[in-house]
DRENDOLUM-565205 format. One record per residue: residue number from 1; x, y, z of N, C-alpha, C in turn; residue in one letter. Coordinates in steps of 0.05 Angstrom, whole numbers, padded with zeros to 5 digits. Each point is the difference from the previous one (the first is absolute). Layout:
<pts>
@fikol = NUM&n_c1 = X&n_c2 = Y&n_c3 = Z&ca_c1 = X&ca_c2 = Y&ca_c3 = Z&c_c1 = X&c_c2 = Y&c_c3 = Z&vexro = A
...
</pts>
This chain:
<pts>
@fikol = 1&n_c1 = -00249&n_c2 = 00142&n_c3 = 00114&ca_c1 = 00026&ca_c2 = -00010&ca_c3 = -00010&c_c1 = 00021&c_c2 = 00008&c_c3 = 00021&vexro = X
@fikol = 2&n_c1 = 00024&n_c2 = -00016&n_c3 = 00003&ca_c1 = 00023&ca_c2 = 00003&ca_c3 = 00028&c_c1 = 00013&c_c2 = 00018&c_c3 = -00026&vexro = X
@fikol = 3&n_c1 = -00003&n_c2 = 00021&n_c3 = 00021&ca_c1 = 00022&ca_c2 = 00030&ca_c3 = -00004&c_c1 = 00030&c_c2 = -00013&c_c3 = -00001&vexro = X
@fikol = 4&n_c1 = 00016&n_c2 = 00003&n_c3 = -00015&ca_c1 = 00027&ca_c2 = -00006&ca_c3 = 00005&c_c1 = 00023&c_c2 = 00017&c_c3 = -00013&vexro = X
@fikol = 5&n_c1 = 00010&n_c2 = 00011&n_c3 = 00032&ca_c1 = 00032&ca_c2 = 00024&ca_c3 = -00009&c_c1 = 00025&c_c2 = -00016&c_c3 = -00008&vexro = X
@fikol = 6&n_c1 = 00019&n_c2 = 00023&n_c3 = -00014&ca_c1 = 00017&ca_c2 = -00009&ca_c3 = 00001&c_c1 = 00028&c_c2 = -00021&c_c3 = 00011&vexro = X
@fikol = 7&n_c1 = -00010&n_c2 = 00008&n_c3 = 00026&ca_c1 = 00010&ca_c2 = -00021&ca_c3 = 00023&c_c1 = -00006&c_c2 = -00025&c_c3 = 00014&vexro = X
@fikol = 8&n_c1 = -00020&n_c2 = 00003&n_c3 = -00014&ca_c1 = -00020&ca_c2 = -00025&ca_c3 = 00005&c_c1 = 00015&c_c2 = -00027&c_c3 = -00010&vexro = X
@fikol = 9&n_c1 = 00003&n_c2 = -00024&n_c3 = 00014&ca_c1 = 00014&ca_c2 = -00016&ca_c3 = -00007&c_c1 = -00021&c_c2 = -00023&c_c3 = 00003&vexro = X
@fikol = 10&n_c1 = -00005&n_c2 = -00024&n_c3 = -00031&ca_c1 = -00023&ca_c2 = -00013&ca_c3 = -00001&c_c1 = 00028&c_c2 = -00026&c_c3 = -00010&vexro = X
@fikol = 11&n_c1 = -00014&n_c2 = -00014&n_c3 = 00005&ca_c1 = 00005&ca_c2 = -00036&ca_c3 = -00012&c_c1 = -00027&c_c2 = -00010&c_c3 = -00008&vexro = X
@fikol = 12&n_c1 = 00018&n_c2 = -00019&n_c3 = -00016&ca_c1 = -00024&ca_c2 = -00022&ca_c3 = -00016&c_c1 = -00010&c_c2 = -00022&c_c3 = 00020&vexro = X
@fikol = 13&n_c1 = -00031&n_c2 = -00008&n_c3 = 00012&ca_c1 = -00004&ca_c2 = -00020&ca_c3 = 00010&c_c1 = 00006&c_c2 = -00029&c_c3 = -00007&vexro = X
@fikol = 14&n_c1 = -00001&n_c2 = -00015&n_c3 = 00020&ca_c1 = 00011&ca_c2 = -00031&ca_c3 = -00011&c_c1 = -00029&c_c2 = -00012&c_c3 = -00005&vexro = X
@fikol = 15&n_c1 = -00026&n_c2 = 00023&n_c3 = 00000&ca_c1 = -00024&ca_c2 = -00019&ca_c3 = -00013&c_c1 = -00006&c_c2 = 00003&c_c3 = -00019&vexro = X
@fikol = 16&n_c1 = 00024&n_c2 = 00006&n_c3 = -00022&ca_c1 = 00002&ca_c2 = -00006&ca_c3 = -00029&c_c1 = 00007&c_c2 = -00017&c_c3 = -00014&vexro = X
@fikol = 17&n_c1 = -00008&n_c2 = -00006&n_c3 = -00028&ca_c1 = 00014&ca_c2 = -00022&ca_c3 = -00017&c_c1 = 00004&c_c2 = 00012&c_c3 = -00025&vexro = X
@fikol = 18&n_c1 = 00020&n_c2 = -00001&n_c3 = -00017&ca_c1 = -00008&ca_c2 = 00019&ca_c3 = -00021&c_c1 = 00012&c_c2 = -00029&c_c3 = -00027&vexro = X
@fikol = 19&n_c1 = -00002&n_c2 = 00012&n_c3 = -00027&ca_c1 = 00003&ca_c2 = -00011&ca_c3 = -00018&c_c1 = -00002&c_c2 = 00015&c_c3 = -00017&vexro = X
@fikol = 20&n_c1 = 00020&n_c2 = 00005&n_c3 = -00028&ca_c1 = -00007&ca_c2 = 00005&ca_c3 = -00029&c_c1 = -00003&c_c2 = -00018&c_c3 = -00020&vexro = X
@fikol = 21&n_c1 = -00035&n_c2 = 00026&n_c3 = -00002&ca_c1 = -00012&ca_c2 = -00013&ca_c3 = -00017&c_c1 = -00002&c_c2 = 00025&c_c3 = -00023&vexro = X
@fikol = 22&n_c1 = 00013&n_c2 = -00016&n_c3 = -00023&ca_c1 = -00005&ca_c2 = 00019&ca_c3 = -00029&c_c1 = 00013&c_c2 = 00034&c_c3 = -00001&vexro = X
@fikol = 23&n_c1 = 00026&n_c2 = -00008&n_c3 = 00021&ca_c1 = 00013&ca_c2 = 00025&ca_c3 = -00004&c_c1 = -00005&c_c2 = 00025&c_c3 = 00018&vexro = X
@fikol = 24&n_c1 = -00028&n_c2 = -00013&n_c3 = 00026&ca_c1 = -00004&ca_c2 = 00019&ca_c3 = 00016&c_c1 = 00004&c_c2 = -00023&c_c3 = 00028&vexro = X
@fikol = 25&n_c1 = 00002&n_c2 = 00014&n_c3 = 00027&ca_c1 = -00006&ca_c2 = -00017&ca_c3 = 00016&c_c1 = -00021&c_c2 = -00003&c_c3 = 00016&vexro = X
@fikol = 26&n_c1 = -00009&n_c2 = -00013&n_c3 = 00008&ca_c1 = -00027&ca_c2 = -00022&ca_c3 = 00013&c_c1 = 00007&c_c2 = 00005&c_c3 = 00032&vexro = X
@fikol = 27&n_c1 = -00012&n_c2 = 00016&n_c3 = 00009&ca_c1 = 00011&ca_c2 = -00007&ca_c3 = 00031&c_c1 = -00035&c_c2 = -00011&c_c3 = 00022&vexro = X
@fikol = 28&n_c1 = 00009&n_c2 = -00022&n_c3 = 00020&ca_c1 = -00024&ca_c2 = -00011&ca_c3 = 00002&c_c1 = -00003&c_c2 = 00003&c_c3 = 00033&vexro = X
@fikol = 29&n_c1 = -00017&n_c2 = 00014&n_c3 = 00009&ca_c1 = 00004&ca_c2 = 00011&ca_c3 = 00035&c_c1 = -00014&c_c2 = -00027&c_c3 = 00002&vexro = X
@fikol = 30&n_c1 = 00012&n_c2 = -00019&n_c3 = 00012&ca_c1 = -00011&ca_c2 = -00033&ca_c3 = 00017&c_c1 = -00020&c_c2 = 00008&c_c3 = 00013&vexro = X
@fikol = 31&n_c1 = 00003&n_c2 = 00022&n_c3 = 00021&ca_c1 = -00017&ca_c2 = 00005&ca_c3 = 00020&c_c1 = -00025&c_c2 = 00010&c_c3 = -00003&vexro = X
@fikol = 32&n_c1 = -00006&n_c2 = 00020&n_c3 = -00020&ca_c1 = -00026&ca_c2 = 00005&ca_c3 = -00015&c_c1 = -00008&c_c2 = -00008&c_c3 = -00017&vexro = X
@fikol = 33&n_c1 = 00023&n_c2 = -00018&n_c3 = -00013&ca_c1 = -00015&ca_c2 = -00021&ca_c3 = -00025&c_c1 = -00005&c_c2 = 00022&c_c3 = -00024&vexro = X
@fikol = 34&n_c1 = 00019&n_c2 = 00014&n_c3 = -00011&ca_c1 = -00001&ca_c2 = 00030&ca_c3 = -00009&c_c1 = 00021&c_c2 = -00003&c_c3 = -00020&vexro = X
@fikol = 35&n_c1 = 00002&n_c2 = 00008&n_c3 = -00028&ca_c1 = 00024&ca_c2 = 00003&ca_c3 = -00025&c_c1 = 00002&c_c2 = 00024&c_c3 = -00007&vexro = X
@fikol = 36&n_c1 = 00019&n_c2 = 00012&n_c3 = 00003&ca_c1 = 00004&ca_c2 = 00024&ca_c3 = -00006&c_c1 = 00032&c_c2 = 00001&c_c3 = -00034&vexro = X
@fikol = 37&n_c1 = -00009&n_c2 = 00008&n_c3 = -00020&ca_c1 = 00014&ca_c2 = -00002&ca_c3 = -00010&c_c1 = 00015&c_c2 = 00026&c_c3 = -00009&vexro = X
@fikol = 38&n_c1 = 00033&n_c2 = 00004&n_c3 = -00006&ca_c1 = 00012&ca_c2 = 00022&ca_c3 = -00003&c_c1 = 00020&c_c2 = 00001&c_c3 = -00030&vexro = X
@fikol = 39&n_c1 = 00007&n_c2 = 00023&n_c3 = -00008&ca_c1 = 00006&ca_c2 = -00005&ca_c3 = -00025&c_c1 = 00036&c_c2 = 00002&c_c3 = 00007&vexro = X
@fikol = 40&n_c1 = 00024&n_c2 = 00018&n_c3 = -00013&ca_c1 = 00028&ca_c2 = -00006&ca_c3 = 00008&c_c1 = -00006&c_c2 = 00021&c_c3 = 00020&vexro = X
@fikol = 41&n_c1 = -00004&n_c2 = 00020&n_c3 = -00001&ca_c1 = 00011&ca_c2 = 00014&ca_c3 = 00024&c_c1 = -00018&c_c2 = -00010&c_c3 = 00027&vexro = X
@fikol = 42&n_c1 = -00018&n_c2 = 00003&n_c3 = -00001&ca_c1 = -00014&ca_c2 = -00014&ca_c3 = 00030&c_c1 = 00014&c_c2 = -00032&c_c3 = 00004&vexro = X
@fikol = 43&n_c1 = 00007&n_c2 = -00015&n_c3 = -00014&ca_c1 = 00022&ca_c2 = -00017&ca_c3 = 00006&c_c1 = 00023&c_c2 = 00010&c_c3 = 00012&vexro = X
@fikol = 44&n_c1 = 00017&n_c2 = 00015&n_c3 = -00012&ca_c1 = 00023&ca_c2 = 00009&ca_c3 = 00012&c_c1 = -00009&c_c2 = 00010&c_c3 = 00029&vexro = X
@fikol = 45&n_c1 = -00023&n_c2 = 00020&n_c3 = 00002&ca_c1 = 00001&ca_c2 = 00007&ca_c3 = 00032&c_c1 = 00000&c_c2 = -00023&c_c3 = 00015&vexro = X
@fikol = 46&n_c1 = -00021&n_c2 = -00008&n_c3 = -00012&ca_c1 = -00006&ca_c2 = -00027&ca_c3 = 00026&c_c1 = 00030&c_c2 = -00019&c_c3 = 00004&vexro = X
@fikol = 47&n_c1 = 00009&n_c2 = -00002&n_c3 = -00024&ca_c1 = 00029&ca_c2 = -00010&ca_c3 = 00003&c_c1 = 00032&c_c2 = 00019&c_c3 = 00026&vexro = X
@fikol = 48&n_c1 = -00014&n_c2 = 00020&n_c3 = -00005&ca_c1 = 00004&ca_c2 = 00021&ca_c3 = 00008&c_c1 = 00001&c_c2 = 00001&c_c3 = 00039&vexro = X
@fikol = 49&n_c1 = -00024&n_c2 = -00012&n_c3 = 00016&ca_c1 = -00008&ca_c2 = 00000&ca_c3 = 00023&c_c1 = 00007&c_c2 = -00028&c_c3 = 00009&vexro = X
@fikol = 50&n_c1 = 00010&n_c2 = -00023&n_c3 = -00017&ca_c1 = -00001&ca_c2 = -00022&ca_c3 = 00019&c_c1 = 00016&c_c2 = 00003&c_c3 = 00023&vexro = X
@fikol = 51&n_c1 = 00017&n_c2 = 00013&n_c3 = -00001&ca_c1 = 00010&ca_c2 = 00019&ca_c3 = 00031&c_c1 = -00008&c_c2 = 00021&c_c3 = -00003&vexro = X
@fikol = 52&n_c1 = 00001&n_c2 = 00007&n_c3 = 00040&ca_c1 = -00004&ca_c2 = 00026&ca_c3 = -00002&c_c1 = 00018&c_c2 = 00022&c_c3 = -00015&vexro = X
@fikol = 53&n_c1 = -00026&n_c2 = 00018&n_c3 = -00004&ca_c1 = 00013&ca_c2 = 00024&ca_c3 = -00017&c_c1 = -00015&c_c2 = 00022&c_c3 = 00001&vexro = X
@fikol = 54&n_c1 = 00017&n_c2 = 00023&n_c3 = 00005&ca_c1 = -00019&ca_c2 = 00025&ca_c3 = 00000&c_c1 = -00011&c_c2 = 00005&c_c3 = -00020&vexro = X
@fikol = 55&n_c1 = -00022&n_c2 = 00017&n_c3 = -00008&ca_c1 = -00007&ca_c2 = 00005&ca_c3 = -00026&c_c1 = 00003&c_c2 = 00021&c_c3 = -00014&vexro = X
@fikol = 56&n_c1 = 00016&n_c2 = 00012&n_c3 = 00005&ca_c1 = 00022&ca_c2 = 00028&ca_c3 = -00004&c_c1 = 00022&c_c2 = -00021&c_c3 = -00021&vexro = X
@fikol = 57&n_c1 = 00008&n_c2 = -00034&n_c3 = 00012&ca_c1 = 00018&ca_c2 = -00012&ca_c3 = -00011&c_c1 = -00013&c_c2 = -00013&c_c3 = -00029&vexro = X
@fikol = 58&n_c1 = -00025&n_c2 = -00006&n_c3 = 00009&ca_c1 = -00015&ca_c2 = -00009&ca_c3 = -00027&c_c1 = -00003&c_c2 = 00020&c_c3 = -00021&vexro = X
@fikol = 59&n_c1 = -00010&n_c2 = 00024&n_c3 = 00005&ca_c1 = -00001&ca_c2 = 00023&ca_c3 = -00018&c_c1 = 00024&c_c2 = 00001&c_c3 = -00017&vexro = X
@fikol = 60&n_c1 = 00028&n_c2 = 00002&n_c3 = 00017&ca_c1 = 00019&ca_c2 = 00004&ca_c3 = -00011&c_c1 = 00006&c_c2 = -00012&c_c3 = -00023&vexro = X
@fikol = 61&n_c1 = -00003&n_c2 = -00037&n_c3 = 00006&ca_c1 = 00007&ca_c2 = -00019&ca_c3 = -00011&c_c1 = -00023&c_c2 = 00002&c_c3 = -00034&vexro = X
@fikol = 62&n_c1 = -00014&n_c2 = 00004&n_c3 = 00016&ca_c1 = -00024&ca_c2 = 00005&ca_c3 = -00027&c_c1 = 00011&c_c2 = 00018&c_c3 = -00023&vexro = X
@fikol = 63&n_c1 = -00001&n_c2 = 00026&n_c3 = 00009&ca_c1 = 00010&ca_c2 = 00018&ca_c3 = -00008&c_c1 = 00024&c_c2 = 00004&c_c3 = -00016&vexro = X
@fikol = 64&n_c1 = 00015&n_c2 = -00011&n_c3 = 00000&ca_c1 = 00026&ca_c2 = -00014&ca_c3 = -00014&c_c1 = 00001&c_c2 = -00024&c_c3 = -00017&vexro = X
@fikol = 65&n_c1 = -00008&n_c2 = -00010&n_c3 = 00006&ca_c1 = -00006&ca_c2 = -00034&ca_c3 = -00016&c_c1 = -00020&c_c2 = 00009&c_c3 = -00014&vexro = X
@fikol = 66&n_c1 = -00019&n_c2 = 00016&n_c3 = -00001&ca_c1 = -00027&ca_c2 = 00003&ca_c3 = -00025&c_c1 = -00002&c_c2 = 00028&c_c3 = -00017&vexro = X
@fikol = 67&n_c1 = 00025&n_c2 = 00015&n_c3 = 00010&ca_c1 = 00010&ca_c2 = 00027&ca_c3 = -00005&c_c1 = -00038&c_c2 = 00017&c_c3 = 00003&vexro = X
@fikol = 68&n_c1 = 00000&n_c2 = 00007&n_c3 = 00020&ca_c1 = -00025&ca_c2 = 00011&ca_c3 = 00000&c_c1 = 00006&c_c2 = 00018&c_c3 = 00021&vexro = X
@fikol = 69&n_c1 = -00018&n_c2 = 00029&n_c3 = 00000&ca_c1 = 00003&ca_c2 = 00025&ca_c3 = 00015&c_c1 = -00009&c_c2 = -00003&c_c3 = 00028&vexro = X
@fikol = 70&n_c1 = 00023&n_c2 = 00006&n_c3 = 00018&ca_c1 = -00006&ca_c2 = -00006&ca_c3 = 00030&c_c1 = -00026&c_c2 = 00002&c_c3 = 00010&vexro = X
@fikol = 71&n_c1 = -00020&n_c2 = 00020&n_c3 = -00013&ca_c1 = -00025&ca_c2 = 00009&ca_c3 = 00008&c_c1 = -00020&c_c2 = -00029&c_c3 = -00008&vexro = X
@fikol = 72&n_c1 = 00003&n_c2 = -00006&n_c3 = -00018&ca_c1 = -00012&ca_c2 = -00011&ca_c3 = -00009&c_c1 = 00001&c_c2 = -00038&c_c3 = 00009&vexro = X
@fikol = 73&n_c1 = 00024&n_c2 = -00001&n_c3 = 00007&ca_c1 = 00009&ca_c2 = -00026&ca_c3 = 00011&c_c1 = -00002&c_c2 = 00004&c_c3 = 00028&vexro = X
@fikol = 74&n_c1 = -00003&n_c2 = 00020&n_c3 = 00022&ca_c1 = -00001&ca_c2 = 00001&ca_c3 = 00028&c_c1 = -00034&c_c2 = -00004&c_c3 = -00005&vexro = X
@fikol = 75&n_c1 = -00012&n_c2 = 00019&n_c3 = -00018&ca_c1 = -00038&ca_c2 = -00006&ca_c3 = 00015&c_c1 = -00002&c_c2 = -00033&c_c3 = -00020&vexro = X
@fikol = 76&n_c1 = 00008&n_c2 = -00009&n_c3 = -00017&ca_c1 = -00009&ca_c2 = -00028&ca_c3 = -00012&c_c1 = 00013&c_c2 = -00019&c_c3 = 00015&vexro = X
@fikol = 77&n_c1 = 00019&n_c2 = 00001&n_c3 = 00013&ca_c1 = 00013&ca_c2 = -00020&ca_c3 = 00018&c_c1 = -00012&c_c2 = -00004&c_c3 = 00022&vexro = X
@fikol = 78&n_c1 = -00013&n_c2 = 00028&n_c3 = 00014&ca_c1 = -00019&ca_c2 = 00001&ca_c3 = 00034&c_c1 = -00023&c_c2 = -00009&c_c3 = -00005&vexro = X
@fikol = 79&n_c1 = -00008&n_c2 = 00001&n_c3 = -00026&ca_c1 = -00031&ca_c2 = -00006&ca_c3 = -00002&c_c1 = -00003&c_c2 = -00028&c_c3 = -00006&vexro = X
@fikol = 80&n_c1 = 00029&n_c2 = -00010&n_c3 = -00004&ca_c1 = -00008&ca_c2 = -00029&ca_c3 = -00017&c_c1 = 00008&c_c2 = -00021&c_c3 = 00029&vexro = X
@fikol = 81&n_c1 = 00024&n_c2 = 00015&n_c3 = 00014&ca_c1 = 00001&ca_c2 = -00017&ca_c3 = 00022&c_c1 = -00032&c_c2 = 00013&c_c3 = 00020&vexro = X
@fikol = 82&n_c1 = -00001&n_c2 = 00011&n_c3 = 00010&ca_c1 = -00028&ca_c2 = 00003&ca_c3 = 00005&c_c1 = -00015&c_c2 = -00022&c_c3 = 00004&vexro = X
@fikol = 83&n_c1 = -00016&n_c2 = 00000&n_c3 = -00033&ca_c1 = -00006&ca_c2 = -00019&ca_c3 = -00009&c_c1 = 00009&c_c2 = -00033&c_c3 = 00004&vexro = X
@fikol = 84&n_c1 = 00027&n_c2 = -00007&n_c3 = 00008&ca_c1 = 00003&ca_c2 = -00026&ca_c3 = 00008&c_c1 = -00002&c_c2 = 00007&c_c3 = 00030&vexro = X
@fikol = 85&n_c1 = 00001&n_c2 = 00014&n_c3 = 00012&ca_c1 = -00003&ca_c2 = 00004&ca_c3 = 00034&c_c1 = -00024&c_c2 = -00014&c_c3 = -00002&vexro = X
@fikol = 86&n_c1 = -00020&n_c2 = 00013&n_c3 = -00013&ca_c1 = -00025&ca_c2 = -00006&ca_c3 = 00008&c_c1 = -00012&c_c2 = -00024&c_c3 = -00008&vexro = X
@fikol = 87&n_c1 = 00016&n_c2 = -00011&n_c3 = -00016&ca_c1 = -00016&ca_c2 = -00027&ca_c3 = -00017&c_c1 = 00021&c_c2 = -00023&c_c3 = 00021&vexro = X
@fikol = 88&n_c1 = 00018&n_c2 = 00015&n_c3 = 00018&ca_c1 = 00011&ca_c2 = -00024&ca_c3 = 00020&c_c1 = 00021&c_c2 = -00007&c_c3 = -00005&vexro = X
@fikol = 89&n_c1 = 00014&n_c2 = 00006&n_c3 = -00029&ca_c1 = 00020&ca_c2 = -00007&ca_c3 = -00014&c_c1 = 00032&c_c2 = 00008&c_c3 = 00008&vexro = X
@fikol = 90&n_c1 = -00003&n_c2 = 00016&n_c3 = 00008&ca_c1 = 00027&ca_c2 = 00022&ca_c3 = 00020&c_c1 = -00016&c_c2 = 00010&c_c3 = 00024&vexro = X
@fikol = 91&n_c1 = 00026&n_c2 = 00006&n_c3 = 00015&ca_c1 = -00011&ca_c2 = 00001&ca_c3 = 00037&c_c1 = 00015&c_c2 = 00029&c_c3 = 00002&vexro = X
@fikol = 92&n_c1 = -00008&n_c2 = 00016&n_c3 = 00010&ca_c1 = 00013&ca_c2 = 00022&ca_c3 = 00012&c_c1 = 00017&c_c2 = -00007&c_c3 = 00032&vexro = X
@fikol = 93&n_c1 = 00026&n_c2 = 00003&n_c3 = 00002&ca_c1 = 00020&ca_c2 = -00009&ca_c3 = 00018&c_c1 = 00006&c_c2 = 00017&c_c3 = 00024&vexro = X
@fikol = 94&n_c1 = -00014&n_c2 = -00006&n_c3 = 00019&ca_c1 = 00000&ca_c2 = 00017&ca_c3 = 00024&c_c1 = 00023&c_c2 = 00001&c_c3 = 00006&vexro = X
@fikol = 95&n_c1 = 00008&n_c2 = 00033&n_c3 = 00003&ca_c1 = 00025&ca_c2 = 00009&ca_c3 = 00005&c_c1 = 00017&c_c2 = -00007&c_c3 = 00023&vexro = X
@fikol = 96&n_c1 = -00021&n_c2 = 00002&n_c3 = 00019&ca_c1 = 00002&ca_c2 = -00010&ca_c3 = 00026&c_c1 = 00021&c_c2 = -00020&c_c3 = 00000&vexro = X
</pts>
C-alpha cells in the first residue's frame, strides 16, 4: 500500500468516471475496467482531490464536516486515499 504523509499532495486521475447510484457513488477507473464504489464520506474525499491537495487538507476537511476525532480521521483518510493511489484513482503530485 503507498505510504502517505501529511504533506503529501494527491489529485484525482482523469481515468475516472463516476456516477450515483442509490445514494452511494460508483466510480469507474476506464483504464483497468475497475468500479470502485464509496459511501458520503469517501465521496467527499474524492470530491475533495479533484485538485491538488495536501492530505493534512483532506483530514482537516473531513474532520470538521463529519465531526470525527483527528486520530481517527488522519489514519481513515491515509488509508482510504491509499487505497485510491493504488486502484489508479488519485496520483500522488511530484513536488518537484
Amino acid at each position: 500500500m503507498t505510504a502517505l504523509d501529511a504533506d503529501t499532495t494527491v489529485v484525482a486521475t482523469s481515468d475516472s468516471v463516476s456516477a450515483d447510484v442509490g445514494g452511494e457513488r460508483v466510480l469507474l477507473n476506464v483504464a483497468a475496467g475497475t468500479y470502485h464504489g464509496m459511501n458520503a464520506v469517501g465521496s467527499r474525499v474524492f470530491d475533495l482531490v479533484d485538485e491538488p491537495r495536501p492530505v493534512r487538507a483532506v483530514v482537516e476537511s473531513v474532520r470538521e464536516e463529519f465531526d470525527v476525532d483527528a486520530a481517527t480521521a488522519d489514519d481513515d483518510v491515509r488509508a482510504f486515499l491509499s487505497e485510491l493511489v493504488e486502484a489508479g484513482l488519485v496520483a500522488v503530485v511530484d513536488p518537484a
